[in-house]
C-alpha positions, -999 to 999 in steps of 0.1 A, spaced: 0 0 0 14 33 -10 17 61 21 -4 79 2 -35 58 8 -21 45 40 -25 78 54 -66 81 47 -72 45 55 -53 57 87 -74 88 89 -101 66 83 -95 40 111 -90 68 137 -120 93 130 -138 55 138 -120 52 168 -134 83 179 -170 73 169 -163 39 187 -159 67 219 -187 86 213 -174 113 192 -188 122 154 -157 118 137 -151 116 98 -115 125 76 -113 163 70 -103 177 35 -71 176 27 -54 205 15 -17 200 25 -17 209 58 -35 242 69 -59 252 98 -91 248 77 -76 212 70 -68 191 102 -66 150 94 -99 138 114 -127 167 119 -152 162 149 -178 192 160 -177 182 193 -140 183 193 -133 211 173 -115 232 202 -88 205 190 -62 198 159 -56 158 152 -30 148 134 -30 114 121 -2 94 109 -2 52 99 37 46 93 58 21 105 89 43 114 72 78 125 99 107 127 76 121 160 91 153 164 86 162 125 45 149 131 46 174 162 63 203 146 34 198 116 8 196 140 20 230 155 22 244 126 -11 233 109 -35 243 143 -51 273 135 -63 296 162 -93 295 181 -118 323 175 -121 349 190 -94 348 216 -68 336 187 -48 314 207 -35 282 190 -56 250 192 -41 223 219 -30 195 191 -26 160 188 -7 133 171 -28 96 166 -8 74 150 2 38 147 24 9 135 10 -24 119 -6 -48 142 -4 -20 170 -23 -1 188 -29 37 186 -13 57 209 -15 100 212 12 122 215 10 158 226 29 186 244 30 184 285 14 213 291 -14 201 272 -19 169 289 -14 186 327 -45 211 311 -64 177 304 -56 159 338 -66 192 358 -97 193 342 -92 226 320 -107 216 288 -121 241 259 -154 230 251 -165 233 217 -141 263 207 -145 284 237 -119 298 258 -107 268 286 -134 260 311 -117 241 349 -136 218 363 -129 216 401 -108 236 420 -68 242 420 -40 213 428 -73 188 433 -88 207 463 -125 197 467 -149 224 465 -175 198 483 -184 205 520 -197 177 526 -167 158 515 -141 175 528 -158 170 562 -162 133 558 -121 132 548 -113 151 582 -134 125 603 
């Protein structure tokens, strides 16, 4: 299989994945690389760039530095989308690279929602904002 199709069956498999998860997925359109082109396009995840790649021997830091490259914006506050690399070998599962920062955002609970501007969910350094809870931890 040339890398040519390789790469939209592998587009293809992982805008399933995400339907698999919940999330309307499909392949965007392809117009070597730009903002209004990411790999897999999702409305519910469109606060986010994906970047697909189905190669054997991925060159990871060339995939990122494409990625960062090819998120546009988000409107209005013009900030760069987070992005995301999905790729995968033969035979192997996919796995998702991104920046730290990006993935500290995710595990705190600071995710855009549908293009807007970052929204936390719970307090700061995992503090609970529940009364009742902190008072059943003290006793």
């Amino acid at each position: 299989m040339n890398s040519r199709r390789k790469g939209k069956v592998g587009e293809r498999e992982f805008a399933a994945l995400l339907r698999e998860h919940g999330f309307d997925a499909r392949r965007g359109q392809q117009f070597s690389g730009s903002p209004d082109s990411p790999d897999v396009v999702s409305d519910a995840l469109a606060w986010l760039h994906v970047e697909v790649k189905r190669v054997q021997n991925l060159n990871l830091a060339d995939a990122c530095a494409q990625a960062e490259r090819d998120c546009g914006p988000v409107a209005p506050a013009g900030h760069k989308k987070p992005w995301v690399v999905a790729h995968r070998r033969n035979h192997a599962p996919w796995l998702i690279t991104m920046r730290a920062e990006t993935f500290f955002n995710f595990l705190r609970g600071e995710l855009p929602l549908q293009g807007h501007a970052p929204v936390a969910h719970g307090s700061e350094h995992g503090e609970s904002n529940n009364k009742t809870e902190q008072q059943e931890q003290s006793s």
